[in-house]
N, C-alpha and C positions, 0 to 999 in steps of 0.2 A: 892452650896453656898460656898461663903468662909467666913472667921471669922467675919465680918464684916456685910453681909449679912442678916448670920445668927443669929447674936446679934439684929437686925432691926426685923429680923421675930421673934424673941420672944421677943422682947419688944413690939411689935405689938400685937401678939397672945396671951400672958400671962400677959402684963400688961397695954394691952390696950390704948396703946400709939401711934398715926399716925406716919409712918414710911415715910407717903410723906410730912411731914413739917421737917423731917432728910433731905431726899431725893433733895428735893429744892433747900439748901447752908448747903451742908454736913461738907463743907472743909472752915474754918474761913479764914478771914485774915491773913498774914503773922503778927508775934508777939502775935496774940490772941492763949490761951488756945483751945485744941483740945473737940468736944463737947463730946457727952456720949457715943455714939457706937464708937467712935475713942479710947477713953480713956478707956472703959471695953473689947474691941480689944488690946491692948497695955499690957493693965493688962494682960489677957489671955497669949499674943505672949511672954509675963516676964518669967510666970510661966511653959514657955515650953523651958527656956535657956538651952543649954547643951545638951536637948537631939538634936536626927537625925531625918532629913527631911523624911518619907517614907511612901508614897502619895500614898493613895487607889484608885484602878478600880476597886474593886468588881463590879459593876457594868457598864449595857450599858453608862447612863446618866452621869457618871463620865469618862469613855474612849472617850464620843464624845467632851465633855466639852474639855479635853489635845486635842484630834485632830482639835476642833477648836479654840485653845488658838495658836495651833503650826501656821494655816494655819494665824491666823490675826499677830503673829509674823512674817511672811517672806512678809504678800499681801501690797506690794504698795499704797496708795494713797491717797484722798486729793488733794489741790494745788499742792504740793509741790512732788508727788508723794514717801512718805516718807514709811518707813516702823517700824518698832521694829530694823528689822533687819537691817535700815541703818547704825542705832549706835552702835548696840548691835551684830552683826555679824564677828566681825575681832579684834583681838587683837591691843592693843595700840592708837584705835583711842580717840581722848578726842573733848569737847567743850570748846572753852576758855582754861582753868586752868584745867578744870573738866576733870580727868578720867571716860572713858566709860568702864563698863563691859562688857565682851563677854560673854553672855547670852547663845550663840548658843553651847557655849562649856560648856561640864558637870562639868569642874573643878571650873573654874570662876564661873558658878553659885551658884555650891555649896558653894561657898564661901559667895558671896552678894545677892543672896537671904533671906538667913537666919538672913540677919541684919533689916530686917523691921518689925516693924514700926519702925522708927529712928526719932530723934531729928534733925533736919536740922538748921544749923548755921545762913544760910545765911536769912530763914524765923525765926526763934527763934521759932518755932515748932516743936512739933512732927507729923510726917507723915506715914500714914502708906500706904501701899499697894496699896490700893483703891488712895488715895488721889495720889498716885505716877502715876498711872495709870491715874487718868487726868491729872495731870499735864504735862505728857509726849503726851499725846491725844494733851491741847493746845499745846504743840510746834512744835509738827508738823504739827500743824494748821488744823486740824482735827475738825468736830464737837463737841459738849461739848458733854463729853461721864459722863452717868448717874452712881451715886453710886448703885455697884448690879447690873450693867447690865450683859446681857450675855457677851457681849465682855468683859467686866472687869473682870469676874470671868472666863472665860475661859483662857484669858491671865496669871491670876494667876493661873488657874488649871496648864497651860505649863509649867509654871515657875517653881512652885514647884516640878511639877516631873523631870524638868533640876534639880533641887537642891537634889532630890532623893538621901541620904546617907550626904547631907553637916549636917554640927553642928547649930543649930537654936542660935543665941549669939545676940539676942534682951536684953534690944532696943540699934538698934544700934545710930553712931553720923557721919551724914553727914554732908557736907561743905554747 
């Protein structure tokens, strides 16, 4: 699970709260307040400013989760046969205005991974991880990919052990 996930499962399991009326429209509108597992996700990712990324496998279920965040980072497809790594693979590419991070490289990650969840200008939101994870799902015109799914959490399990040793400097402020 990741922070988000797992804030779902014990509001679920400890206070009894359906996790599939989250689940449904996790991610507001652009300009609306971010709802409770985003916001107590946010709070958490605060109170971990400063320190370093350094991402456990003790475990089988945590090593397959990084080996299958890596494999949907590089696999093609969709329409558009798009990948993580279309954008996120090569130094200096951007969209529009937007700088793209090189993900595939441990420096650049450790850099911008450690900024999420972040405030985004352009929605007057904050965003975090999960919610990044669809949104980059639609534009590569992908199926709507579900909060807590495997792919979402494996793609963050990747990510963060790319970001392995970066400085966590939440919440960060996107354009």
């Amino acid at each position: 699970m990741d922070v988000e996930t797992r804030i779902l499962w014990c509001m679920e399991r400890l206070q009894g709260i359906s996790a599939a009326e989250y689940v449904k429209r996790p991610h507001p509108p652009g300009g609306q307040p971010v709802k409770e597992p985003a916001a107590i996700a946010t709070y958490v990712a605060a109170k971990s400013a400063g320190e370093k990324f350094a991402a456990k496998l003790d475990n089988r279920q945590e090593k397959e989760a990084v080996a299958l965040g890596e494999t949907l980072f590089y696999r093609r497809s969709g329409p558009f046969d798009f990948a993580c790594a279309t954008c996120h693979s090569q130094s200096g590419l951007r969209i529009r205005l937007q700088g793209l991070p090189y993900l595939a490289e441990k420096n650049e990650a450790q850099k911008v991974v450690g900024e999420w969840p972040a405030y985004r200008v352009s929605t007057t939101q904050v965003m975090t991880m999960q919610h990044r994870m669809y949104d980059c799902y639609w534009q590569m015109r992908l199926p709507e990919v579900e909060l807590g799914s495997e792919a979402t959490v494996a793609l963050i399990s990747f990510l963060t052990r790319q970001a392995e040793g970066g400085e966590i400097a939440v919440p960060g402020l996107k354009r």
